[in-house]
C-alpha positions as CSV (number, residue, x, y, z in Angstrom):
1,X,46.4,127.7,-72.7
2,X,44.2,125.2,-74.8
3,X,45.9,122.4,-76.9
4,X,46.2,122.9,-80.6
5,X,46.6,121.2,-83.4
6,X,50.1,121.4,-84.5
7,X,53.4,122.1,-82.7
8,X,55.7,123.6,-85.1
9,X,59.2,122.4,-83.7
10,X,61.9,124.8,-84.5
11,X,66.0,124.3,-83.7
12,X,68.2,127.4,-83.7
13,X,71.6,127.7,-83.5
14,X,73.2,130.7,-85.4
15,X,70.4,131.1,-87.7
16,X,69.7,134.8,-87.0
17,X,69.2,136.3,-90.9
18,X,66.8,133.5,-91.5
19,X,64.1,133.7,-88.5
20,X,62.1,136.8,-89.8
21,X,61.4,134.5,-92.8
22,X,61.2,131.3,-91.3
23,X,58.0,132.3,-88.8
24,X,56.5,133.6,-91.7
25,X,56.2,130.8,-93.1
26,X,54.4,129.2,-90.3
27,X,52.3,132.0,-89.0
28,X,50.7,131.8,-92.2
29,X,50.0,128.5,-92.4
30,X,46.1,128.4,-90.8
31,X,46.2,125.7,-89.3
32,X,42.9,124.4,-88.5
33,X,42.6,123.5,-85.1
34,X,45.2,126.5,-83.9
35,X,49.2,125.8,-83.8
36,X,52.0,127.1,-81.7
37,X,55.6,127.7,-82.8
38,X,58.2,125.9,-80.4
39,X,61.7,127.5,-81.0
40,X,64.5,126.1,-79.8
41,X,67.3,127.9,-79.3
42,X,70.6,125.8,-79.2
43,X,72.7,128.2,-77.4
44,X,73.0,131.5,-80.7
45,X,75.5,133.6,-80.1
46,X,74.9,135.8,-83.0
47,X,71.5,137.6,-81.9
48,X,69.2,135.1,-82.9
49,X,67.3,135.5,-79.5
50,X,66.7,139.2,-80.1
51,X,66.0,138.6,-83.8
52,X,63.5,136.1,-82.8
53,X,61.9,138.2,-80.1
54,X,61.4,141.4,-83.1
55,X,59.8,138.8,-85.2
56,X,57.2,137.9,-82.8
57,X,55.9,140.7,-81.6
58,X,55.0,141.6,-85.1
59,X,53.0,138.7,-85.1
60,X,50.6,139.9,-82.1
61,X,47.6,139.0,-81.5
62,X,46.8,135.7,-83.8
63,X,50.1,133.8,-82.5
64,X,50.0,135.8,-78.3
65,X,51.6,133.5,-76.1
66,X,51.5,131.0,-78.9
67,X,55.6,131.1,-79.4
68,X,57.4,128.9,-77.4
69,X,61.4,130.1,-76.3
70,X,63.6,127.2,-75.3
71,X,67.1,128.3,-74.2
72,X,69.5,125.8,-73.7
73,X,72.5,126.4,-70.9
74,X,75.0,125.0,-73.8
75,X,75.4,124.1,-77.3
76,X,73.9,121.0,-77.0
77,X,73.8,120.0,-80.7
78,X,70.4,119.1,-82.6
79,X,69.0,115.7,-81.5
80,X,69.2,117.3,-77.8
81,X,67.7,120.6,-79.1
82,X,64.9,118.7,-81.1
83,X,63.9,117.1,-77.9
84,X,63.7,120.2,-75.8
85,X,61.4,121.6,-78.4
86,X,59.3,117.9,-78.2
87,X,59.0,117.9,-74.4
88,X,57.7,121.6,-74.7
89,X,54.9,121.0,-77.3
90,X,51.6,120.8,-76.8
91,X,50.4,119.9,-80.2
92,X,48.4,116.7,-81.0
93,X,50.7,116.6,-84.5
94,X,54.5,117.8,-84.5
95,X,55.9,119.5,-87.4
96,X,59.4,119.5,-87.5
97,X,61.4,122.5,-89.3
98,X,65.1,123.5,-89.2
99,X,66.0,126.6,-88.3
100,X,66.8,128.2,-92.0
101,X,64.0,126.6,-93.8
102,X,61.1,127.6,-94.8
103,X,57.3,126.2,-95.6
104,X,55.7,125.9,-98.5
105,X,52.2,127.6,-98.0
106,X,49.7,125.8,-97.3
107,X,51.5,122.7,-96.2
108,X,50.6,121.9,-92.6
109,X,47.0,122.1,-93.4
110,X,47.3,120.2,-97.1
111,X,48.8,117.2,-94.7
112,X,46.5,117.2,-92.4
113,X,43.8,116.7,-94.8
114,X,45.3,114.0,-97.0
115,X,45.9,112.1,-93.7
116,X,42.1,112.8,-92.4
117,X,40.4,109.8,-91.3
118,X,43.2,107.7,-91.9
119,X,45.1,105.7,-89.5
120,X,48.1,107.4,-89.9
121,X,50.7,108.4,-87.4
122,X,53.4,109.8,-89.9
123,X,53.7,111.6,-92.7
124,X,56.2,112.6,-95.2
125,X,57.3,114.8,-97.9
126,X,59.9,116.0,-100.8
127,X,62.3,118.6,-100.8
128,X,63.2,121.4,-102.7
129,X,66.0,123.5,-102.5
130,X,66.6,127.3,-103.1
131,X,69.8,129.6,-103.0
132,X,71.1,132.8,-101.0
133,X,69.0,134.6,-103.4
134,X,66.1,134.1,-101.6
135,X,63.6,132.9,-104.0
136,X,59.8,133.1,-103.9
137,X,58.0,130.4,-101.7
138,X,56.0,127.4,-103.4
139,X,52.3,126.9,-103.0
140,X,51.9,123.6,-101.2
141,X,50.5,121.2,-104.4
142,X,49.1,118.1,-102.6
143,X,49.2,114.6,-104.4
144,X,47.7,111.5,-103.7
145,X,50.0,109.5,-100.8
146,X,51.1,106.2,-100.9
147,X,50.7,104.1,-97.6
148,X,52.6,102.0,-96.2
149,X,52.8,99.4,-93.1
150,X,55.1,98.5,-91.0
151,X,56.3,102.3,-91.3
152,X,59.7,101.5,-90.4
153,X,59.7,99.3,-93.5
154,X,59.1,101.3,-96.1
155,X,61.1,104.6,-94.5
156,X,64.3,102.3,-94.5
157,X,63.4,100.8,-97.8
158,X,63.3,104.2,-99.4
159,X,66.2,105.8,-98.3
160,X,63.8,108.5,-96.5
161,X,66.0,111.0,-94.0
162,X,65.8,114.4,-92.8
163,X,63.3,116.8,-91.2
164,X,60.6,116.7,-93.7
165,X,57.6,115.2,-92.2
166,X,55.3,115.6,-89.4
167,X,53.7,113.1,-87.1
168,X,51.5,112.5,-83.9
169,X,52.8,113.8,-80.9
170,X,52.2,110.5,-78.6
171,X,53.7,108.2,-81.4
172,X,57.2,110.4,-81.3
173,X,57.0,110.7,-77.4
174,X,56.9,107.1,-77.0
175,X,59.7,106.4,-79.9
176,X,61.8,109.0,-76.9
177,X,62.5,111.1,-79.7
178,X,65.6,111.7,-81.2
179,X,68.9,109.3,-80.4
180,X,71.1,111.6,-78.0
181,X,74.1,110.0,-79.1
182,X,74.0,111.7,-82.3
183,X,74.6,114.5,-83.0
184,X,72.3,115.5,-85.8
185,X,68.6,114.5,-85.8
186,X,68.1,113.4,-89.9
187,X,68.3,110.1,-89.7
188,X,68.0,108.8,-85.5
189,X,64.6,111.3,-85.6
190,X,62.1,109.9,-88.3
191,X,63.1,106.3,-87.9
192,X,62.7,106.0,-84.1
193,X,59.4,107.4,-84.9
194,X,58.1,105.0,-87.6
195,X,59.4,102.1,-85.5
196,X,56.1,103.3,-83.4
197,X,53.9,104.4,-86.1
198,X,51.1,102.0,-87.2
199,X,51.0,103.1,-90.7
200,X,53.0,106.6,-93.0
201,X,52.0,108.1,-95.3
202,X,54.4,109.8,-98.3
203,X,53.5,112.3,-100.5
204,X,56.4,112.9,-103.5
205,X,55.5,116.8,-103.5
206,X,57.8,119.6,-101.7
207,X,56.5,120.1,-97.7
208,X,60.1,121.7,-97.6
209,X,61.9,124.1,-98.7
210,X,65.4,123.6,-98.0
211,X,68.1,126.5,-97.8
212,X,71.2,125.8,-99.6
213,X,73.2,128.1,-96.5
214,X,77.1,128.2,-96.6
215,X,78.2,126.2,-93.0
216,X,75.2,123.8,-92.8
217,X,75.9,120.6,-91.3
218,X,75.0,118.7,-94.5
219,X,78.1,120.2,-96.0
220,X,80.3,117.8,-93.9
221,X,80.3,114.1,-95.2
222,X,82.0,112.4,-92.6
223,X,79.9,113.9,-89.6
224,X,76.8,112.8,-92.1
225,X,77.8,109.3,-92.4
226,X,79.0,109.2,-88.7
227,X,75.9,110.4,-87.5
228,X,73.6,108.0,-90.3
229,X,75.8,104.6,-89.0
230,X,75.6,104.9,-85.3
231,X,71.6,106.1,-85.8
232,X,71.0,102.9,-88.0
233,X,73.3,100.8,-85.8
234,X,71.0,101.7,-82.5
235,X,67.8,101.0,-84.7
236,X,69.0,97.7,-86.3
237,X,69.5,96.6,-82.7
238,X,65.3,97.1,-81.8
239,X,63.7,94.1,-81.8
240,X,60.2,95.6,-83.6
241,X,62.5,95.9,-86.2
242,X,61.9,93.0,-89.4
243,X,64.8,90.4,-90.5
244,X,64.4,92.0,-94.0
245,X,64.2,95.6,-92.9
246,X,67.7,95.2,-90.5
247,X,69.5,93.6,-93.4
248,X,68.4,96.7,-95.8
249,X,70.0,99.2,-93.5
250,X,73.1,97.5,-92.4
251,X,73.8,96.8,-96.1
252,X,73.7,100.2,-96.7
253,X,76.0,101.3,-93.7
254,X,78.5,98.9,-94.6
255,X,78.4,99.8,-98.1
256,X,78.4,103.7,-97.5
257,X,81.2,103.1,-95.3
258,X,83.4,100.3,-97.5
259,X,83.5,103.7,-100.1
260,X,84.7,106.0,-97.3
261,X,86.4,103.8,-95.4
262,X,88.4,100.8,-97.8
263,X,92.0,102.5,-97.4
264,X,92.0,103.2,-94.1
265,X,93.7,100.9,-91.6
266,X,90.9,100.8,-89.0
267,X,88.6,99.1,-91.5
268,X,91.0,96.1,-92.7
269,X,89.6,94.0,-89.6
270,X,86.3,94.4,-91.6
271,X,87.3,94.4,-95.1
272,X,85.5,91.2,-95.7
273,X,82.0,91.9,-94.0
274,X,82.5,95.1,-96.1
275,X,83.1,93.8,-99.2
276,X,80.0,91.3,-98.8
277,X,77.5,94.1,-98.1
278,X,78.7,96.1,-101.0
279,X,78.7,92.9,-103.6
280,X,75.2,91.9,-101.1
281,X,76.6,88.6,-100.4
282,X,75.6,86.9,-97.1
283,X,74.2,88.5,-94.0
284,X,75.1,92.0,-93.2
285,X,75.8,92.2,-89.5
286,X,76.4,95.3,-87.0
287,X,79.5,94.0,-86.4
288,X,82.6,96.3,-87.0
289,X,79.8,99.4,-87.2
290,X,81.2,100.6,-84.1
291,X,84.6,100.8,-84.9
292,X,83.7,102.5,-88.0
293,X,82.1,105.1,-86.1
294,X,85.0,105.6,-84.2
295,X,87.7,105.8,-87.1
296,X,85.3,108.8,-88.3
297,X,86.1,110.5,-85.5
298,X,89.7,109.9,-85.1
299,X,89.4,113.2,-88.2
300,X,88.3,115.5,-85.3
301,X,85.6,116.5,-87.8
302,X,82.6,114.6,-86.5
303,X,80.5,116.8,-83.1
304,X,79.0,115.1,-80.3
305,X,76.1,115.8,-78.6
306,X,76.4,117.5,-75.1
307,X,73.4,116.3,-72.8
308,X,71.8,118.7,-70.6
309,X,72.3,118.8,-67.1
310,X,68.6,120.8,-66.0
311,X,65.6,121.1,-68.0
312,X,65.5,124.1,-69.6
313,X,62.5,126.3,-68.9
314,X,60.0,127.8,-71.7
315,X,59.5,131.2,-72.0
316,X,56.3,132.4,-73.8
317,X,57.0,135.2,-76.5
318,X,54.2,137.5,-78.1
319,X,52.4,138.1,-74.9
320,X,49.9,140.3,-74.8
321,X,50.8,140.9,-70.7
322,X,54.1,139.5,-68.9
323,X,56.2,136.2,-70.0
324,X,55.2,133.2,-68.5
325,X,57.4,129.8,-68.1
326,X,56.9,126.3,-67.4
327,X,59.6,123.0,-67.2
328,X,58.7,120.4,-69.8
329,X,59.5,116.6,-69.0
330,X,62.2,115.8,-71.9
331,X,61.1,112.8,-73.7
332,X,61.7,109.3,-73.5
């Protein structure tokens, strides 16, 4: 098959009402240059698989064998699902989309033209959310981005998280994608990536939109700041990273954490480095982050990732003839 332009990189689990809509949304994208949809599905056990297969055969013959299946063995969780989908693209630029969200139109190829000729190796974007209701899709409305180098920098420095932004394929391959021991992908997933990117780009307008779905994984505080302190924890210990940067992000764990955290027990031992972070007194260090982590989970309402033990095969939907496979190397 020849390389396109963009791999769209999907993650599934459960998500079956929302997949008719979701593919929409990129199919009719245009990308310039041709895309592919990489879907991975993170072990559904509510007919997501057959929705997904219904959806694309309607989309024959612009997208034939241009929908990628990954099936993992196991619920994995989503920084392992995200990095199946990675290792199976083909894409020179990876746009990364959760499962029940949705694209504004015209967004993949409104980014690809504001970063045109640019040395850019990220880019990224706003947010904005809509209800059960299901309400009409945005019109991508492109502004003038702001750059910024060292990427890494300027991500930490403005607080920028989730799956809303799209970037090279090589510079996320050799950031090894996602951190695998987290759980979720918002916060280990864009960061590892600017700490290899030369320069991002961020435009303030919507390249999401974000489903406000009963269950989401956002709903759960404590597995959101679990999952944000041990990601920041394993990138304040990369050396790439800048004095100033490290002591940005480690303030803001051990402040995050001092207003979880300051009556429980486990966190006494590291009342004082909390304190000083939250008043930003002295140098935050990563000390006590790890024990932080671990009183989270003493709530039994923080998941961990569940590595895989194969690499899971691809399975090509849309065909015009039979389904072909191939293994992906995972990344990293």
């Amino acid at each position: 098959m020849k390389p396109c332009r963009v791999s769209f990189v999907v993650t599934v689990h459960n998500k079956q009402p929302y997949l008719g809509e979701l593919l929409e949304s990129l199919t009719d994208q245009d990308v310039a240059g041709g895309a592919e949809i990489v879907v991975v599905d993170d072990h559904s056990t509510d007919g997501s698989i057959d929705a997904l297969a219904r959806a694309a055969a309607g989309l024959r013959p612009r997208f034939a064998g241009r929908i990628l299946l990954v099936r993992l063995p196991h619920n994995a969780g989503p920084s392992v699902a995200v990095n199946a989908g990675i290792a199976a693209a083909g894409g020179e630029w990876l746009h990364f989309v959760d499962g029940d969200d949705r694209l504004p139109r015209g967004t993949t190829n409104g980014l690809l033209r504001l970063v045109e000729g640019q040395d850019v190796d990220m880019i990224y974007g706003g947010k904005r959310h809509f209800g059960a209701d299901g309400a009409r899709r945005a019109d991508f409305r492109p502004a003038p981005p702001q750059w910024h180098a060292p990427a890494i920098d300027a991500l930490i420095a403005r607080r920028l998280v989730g799956i809303r932004f799209m970037a090279r394929r090589a510079t996320v391959v050799a950031a090894g994608g996602a951190d695998e021991a987290v759980f979720v992908q918002d916060v280990s997933l864009p960061m590892r990536t600017a700490l290899r990117a030369r320069r991002l780009a961020v435009v303030e307008t919507p390249v999401v939109e974000v489903r406000d779905a009963a269950g989401s994984l956002s709903g759960n505080p404590t597995q959101e700041l679990h999952d944000f302190v041990l990601a920041a924890a394993g990138i304040a210990a990369d050396t790439d990273l800048s004095a100033s940067a490290r002591r940005r992000l480690l303030q803001r764990c051990h402040r995050r954490l001092w207003r979880h955290l300051r009556w429980a027990p486990s966190s006494l031992p590291h009342l004082g480095a909390f304190v000083a972070a939250a008043l930003g007194i002295g140098r935050p260090r990563a000390t006590g982050l790890g024990t932080a982590c671990a009183a989270l989970r003493q709530g039994r309402n923080v998941r961990r990732p569940v590595p895989l033990a194969t690499v899971p095969s691809v399975q090509r939907l849309a065909e015009p003839d039979a389904a072909a496979t191939r293994e992906p190397a995972r990344p990293g």
